[in-house]
C-alpha positions as CSV (number, residue, x, y, z in Angstrom):
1,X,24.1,73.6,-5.6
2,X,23.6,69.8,-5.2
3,X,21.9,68.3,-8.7
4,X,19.9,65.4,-8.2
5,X,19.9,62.5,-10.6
6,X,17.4,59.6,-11.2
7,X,19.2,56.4,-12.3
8,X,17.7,53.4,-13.5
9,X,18.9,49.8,-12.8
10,X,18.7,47.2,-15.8
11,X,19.5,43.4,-15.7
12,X,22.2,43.0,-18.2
13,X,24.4,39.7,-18.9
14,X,27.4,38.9,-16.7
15,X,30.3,41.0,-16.3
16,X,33.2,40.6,-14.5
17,X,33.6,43.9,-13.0
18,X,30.2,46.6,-11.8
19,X,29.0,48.9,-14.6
20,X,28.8,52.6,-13.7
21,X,25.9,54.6,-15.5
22,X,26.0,58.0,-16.1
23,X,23.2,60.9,-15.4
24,X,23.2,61.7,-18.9
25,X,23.5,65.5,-18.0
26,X,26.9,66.2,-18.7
27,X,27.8,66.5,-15.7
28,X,29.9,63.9,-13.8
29,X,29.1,64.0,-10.1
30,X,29.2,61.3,-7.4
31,X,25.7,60.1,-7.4
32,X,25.7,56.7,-9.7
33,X,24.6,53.4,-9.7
34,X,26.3,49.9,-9.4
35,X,24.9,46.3,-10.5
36,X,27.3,43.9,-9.1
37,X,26.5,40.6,-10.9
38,X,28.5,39.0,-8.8
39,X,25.7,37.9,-6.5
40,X,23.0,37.4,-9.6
41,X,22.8,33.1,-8.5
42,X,22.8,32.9,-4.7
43,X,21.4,30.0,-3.6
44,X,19.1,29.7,-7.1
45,X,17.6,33.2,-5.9
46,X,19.1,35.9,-9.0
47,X,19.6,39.0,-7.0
48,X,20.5,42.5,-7.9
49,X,23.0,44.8,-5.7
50,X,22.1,48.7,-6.2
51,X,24.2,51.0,-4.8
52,X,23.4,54.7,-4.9
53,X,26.6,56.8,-2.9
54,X,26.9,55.4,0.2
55,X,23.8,53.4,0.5
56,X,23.1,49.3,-0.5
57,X,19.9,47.6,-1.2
58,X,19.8,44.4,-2.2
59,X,16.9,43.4,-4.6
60,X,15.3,39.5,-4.8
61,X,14.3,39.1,-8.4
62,X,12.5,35.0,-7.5
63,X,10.2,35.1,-4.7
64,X,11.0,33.0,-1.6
65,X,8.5,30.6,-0.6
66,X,8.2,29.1,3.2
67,X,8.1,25.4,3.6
68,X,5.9,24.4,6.0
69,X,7.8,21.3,6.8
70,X,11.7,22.7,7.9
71,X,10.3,26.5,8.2
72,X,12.9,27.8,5.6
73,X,12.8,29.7,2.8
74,X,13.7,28.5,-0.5
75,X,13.5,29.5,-4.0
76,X,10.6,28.4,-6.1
77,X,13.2,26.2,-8.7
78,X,13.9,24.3,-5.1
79,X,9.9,23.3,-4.1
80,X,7.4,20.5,-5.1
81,X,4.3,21.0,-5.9
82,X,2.1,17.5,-5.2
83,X,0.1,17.2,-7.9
84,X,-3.4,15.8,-6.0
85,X,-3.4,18.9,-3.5
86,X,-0.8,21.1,-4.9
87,X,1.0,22.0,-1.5
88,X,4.4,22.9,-1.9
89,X,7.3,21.8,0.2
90,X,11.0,21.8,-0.5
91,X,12.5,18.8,-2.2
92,X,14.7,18.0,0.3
93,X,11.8,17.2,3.3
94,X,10.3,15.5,1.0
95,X,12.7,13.3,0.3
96,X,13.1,12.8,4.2
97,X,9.5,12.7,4.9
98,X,8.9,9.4,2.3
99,X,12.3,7.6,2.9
100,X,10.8,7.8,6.8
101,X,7.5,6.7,6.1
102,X,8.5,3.8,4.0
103,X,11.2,2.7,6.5
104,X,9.0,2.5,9.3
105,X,6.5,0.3,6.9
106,X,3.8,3.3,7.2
107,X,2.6,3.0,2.8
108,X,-1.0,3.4,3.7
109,X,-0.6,6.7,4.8
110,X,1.6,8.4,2.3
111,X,-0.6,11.4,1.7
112,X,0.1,15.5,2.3
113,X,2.3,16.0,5.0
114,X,0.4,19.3,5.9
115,X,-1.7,18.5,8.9
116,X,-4.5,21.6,7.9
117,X,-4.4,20.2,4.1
118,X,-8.2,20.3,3.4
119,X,-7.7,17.6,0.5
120,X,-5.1,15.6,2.1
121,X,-4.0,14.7,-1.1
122,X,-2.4,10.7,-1.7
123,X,1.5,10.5,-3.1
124,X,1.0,8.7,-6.5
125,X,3.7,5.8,-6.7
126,X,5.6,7.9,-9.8
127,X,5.7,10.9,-7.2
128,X,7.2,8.3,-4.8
129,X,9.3,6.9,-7.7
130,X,11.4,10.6,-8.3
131,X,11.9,11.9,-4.6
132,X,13.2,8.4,-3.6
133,X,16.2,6.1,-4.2
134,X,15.9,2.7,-6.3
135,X,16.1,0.9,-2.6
136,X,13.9,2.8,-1.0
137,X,11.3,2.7,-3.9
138,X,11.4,-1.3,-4.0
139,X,10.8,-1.4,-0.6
140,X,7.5,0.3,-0.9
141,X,6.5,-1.5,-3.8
142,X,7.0,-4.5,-1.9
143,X,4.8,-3.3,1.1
144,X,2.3,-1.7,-0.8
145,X,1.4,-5.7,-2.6
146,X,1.9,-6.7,1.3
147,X,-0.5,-4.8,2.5
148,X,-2.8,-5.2,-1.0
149,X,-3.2,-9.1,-0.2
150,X,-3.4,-8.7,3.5
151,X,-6.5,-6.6,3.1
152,X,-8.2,-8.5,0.3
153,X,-10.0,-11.5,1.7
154,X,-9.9,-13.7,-1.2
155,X,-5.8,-13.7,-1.4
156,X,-3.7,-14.7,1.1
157,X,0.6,-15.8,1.7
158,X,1.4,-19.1,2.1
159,X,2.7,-19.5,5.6
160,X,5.8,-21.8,4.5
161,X,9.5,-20.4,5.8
162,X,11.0,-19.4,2.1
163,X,7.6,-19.7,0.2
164,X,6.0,-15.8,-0.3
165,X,3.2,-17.9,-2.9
166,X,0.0,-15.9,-3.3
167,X,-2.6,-18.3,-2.5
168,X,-6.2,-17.7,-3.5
169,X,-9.2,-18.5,-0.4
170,X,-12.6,-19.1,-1.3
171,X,-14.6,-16.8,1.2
172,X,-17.5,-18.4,3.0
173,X,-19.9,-16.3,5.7
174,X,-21.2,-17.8,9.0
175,X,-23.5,-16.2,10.3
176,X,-22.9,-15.4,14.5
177,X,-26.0,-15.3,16.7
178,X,-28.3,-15.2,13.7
179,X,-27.1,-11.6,13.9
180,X,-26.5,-9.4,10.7
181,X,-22.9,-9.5,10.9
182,X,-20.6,-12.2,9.4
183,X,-17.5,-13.5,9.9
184,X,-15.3,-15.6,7.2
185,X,-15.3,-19.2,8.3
186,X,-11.9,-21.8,8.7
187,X,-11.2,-23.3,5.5
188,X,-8.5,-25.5,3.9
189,X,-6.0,-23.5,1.8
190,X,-3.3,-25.4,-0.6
191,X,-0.5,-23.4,-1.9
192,X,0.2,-24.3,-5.6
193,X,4.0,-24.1,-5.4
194,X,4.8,-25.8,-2.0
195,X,1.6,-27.7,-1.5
196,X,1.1,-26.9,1.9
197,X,-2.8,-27.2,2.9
198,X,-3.1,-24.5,5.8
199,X,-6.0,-23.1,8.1
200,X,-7.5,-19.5,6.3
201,X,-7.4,-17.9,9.5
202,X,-4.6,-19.1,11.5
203,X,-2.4,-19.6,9.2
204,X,-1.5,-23.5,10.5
205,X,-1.7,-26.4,9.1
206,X,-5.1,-27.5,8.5
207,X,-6.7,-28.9,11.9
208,X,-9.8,-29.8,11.1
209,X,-11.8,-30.5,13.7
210,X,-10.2,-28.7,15.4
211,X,-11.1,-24.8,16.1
212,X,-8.0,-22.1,15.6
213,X,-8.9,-21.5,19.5
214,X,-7.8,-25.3,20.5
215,X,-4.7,-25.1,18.3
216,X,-3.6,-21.9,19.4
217,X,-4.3,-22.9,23.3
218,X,-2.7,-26.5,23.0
219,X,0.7,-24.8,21.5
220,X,3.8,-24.6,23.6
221,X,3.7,-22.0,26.2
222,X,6.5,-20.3,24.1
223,X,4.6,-20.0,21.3
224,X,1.3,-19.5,22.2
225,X,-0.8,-16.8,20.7
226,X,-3.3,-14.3,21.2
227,X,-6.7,-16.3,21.1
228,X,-9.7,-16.2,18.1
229,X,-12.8,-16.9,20.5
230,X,-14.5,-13.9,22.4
231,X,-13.8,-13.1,26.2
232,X,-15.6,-9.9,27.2
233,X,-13.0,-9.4,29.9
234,X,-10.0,-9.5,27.3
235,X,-7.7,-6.5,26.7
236,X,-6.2,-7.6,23.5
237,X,-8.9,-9.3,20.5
238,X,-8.8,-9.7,16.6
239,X,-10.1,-7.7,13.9
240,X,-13.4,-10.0,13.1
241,X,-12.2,-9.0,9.5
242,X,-8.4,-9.4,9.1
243,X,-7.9,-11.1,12.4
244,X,-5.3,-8.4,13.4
245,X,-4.5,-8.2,16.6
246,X,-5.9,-4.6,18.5
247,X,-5.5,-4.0,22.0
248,X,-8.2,-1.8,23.8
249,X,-6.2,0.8,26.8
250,X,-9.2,3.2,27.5
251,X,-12.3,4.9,25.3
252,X,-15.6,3.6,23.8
253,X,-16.6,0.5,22.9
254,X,-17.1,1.4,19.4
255,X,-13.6,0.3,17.9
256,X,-12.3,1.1,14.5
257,X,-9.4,-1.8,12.4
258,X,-6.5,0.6,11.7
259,X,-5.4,-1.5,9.5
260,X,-9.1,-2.2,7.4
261,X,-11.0,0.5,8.3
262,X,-13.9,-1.8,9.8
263,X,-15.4,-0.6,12.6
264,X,-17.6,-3.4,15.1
265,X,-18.1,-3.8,18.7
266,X,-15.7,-4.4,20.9
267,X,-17.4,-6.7,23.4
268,X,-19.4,-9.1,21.0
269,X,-17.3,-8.4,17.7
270,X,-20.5,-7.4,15.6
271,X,-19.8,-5.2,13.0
272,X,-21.5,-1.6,13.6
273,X,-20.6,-0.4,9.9
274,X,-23.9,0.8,8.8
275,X,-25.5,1.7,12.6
276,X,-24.8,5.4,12.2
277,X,-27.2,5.9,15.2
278,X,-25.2,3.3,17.4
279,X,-28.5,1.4,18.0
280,X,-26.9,-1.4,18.9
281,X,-25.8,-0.7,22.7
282,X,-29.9,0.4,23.0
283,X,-30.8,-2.9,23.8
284,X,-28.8,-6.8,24.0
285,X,-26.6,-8.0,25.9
286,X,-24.0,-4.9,24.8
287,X,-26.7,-2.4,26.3
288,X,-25.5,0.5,28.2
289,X,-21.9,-0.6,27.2
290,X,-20.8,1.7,24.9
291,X,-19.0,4.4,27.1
292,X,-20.2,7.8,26.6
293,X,-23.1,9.2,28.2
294,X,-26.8,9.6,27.0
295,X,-26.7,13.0,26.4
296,X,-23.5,12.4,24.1
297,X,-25.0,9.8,23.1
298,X,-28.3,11.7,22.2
299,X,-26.3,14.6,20.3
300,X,-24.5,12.0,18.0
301,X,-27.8,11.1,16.6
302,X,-29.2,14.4,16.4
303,X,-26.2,15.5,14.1
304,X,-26.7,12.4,12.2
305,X,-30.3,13.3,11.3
306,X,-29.5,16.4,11.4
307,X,-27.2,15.8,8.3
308,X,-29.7,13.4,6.3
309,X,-32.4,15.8,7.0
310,X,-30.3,18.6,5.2
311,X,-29.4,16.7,2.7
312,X,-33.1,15.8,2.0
313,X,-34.1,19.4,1.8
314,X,-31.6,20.4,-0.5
315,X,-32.7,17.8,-3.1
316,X,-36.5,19.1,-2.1
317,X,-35.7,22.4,-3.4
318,X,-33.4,21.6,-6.1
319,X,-35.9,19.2,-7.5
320,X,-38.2,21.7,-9.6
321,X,-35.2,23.2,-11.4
322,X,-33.6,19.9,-12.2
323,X,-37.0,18.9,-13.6
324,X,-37.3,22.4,-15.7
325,X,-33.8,22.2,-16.5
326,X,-34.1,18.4,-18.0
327,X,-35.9,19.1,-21.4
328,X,-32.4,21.8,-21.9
329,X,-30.4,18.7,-21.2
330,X,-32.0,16.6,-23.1
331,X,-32.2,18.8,-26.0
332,X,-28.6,19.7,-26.0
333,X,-28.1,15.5,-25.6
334,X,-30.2,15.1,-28.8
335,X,-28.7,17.8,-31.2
336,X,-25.1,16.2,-29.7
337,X,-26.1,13.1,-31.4
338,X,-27.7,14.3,-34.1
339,X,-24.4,16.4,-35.4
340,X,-22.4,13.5,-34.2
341,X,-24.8,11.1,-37.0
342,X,-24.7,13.4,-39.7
343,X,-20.8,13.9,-39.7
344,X,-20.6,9.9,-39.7
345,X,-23.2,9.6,-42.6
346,X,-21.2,12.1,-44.8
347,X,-17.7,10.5,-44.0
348,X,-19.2,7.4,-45.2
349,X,-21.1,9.6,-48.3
350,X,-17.3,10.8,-49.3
């Protein structure tokens, strides 16, 4: 007659050989249990061997978690959690994913590396600061003030060979067309440390009368540049913001800056920032230009109302409790205060 045994399997401290546990019966037979400690830290994972006769199941004490990044497993004392969106991804592609983002100059887009990240959380600079080397890190510093002053339109680099002087510019609008959209104006810039008096938008030397157009046409053939005036037939125009250079292969005619975010028309330049209904390519000389059909054209708008409208509703039927639910506010505001007054008056009492 076969007795059957229940054994029980406890985490005890290192040993250097397995522990055998008796049934506790008196009776010594060959069913027993083994913990073999010797595989307790594999890979930062503490595991647990039992063995009960013949048979061996190994037991994972810390959960594995998958990184979305390298597919792999890895133990939770291996992961890092990003503290805007709190994915998790193992240290190691992190480290790979920044160094490669910052090596290719992309520091605008350091954000979740999850494409279906609803938050799409941003990588502070201290996150940046611990996953990265010092070389690495002073490389992004350095192209994260870059791209700072290339986007602000009041600060600009001196265009002198060994001078990197931040040189303020005193922004001035002209208006195009008598249209609503503006455009900064060329005007004299002096750097305070090399005094070299250069063009705000071409970054020359000043060339007054002269537009950037004839000093970028009348330059050697070698060094001529891509062109500041207008030409509907062009495939390669600037930014009417940060003068960037974007090149136009196929789409609409509505054109985003990548690198300023402003968004304007691609044949005369005017800026289409605020025309959420893309009236603009109703009627001008930009009518019927914009690329997509009517009926697309027609359903972008419809969405668009579509969205104020709901939003108007909402407030519409919201409304009566906000107004029943202001006195509670204000109530609660008031006693606040009051409490707040009376614990100053006796501190100033005592």
């Amino acid at each position: 007659m076969t007795m059957m045994s229940e054994c029980y399997v406890d985490l005890v401290p290192f040993v250097s050989s397995p522990r055998k546990w008796n049934t506790g019966d008196g009776i010594n037979n060959n069913d027993h249990c083994v913990l073999d400690m010797g595989t307790i830290h594999t890979q930062g994972v503490t595991m647990a061997t039992y063995c009960a006769s013949k048979n061996t199941v190994d037991l994972a004490i810390d959960p594995l978690i998958l990184c979305k990044l390298c597919l792999s497993e890895c133990p939770l004392v291996d992961m890092y959690e990003l503290l805007e969106c709190k994915c998790l991804f193992c240290e190691m592609c992190m480290k790979q994913y920044l160094s490669v983002m910052i090596t290719e100059g992309l520091v605008g887009d350091l954000s979740c590396p999850d494409a279906q990240c609803r938050k799409q959380g941003k990588i502070t600079a201290d996150e940046i600061e611990k996953l990265v080397d010092k070389q690495t890190f002073h490389r992004y510093k350095r192209l994260h003030f870059q791209r700072e002053v290339d986007l602000d339109p009041n600060r600009t680099f001196c265009p002198e060979i060994g001078c990197e002087t931040v040189c303020h510019v005193c922004s001035s609008q002209s208006h195009i067309g008598g249209g609503a959209v503006s455009t900064a104006a060329s005007i004299p810039v002096q750097c305070p440390t090399c005094g070299l008096q250069f063009c705000s938008i071409c970054k020359s030397k000043w060339h007054a009368p002269k537009s950037c157009d004839e000093v970028v046409t009348s330059a050697p053939l070698e060094e001529l540049g891509i062109p500041f005036h207008n030409t509907d037939d062009a495939k390669i125009k600037r930014c009417p913001v940060c003068h960037v250079p974007i090149e136009r292969n196929d789409g609409c005619a509505q054109m985003m800056c990548k690198r300023c975010k402003h968004v304007f028309c691609w044949y005369c330049l005017q800026s289409l920032d605020d025309d959420f209904l893309l009236r603009h390519y109703d009627k001008g000389p930009c009518k019927n230009k914009l690329g997509h059909s009517r009926a697309s054209v027609i359903w972008h708008r419809t969405q668009v109302v579509g969205i104020f409208a709901g939003f108007g509703v909402l407030l519409l039927v919201a409304s009566p409790f906000l107004l029943l639910a202001a006195p509670c506010i204000l109530c609660c505001k008031c006693k606040i205060c009051r409490c707040c007054d009376e614990e100053e008056g006796d501190g100033f009492s005592t």
